[in-house]
N, C-alpha and C positions, 0 to 999 in steps of 0.2 A: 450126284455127288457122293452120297452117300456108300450106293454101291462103290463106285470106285477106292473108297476109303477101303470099305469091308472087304472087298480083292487084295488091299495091300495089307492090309490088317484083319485077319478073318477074328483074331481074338478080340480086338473091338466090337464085333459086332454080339459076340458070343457074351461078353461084358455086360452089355447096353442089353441084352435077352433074359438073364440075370437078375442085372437090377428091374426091370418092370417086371418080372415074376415077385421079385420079392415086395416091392411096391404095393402090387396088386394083394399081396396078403396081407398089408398092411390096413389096406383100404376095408380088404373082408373082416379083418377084425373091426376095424369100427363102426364098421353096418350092425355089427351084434354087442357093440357097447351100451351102454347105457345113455342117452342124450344129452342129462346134465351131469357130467358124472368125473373126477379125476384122471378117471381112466381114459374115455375122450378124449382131453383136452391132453395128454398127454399121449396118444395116438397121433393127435394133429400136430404136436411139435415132432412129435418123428415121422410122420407122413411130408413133414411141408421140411425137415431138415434133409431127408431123402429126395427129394422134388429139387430142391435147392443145389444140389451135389456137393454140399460142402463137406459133407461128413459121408462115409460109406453105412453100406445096412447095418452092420454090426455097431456103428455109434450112435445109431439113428436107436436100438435096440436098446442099448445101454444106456441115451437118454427117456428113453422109456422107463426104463425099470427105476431109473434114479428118480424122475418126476412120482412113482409111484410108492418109493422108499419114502420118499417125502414126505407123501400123501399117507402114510399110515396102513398102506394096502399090502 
């Protein structure tokens, strides 16, 4: 099914390629965060609002830095 989408839509597919690259740098940053740490927990709401799709990378990014404004970082 999927291929047949990505035939009619080859930019879908290139999309969806995209975002789990960016995904995945998400996740490599917070292998080298801290474990208890603002920065964390703030990786995770932008890892899990990225997961989610409700927001693209760039809002996922921007609630990043905002939970980190916050946070005094």
């Amino acid at each position: 099914m999927t291929n047949a989408i990505d035939s009619f839509n080859p930019d879908g597919k290139a999309q969806r390629d995209l975002e789990h690259t960016q995904l995945r740098r998400l996740q490599a940053v917070r292998r080298v965060a801290k474990w208890d740490s603002v920065e964390m927990r703030a990786i995770d709401v932008a890892i899990n609002v990225h997961i989610g799709a409700t927001f693209c990378f760039d809002d996922a990014i921007a609630k990043l830095h905002e939970a980190l404004a916050r946070a005094g970082k």
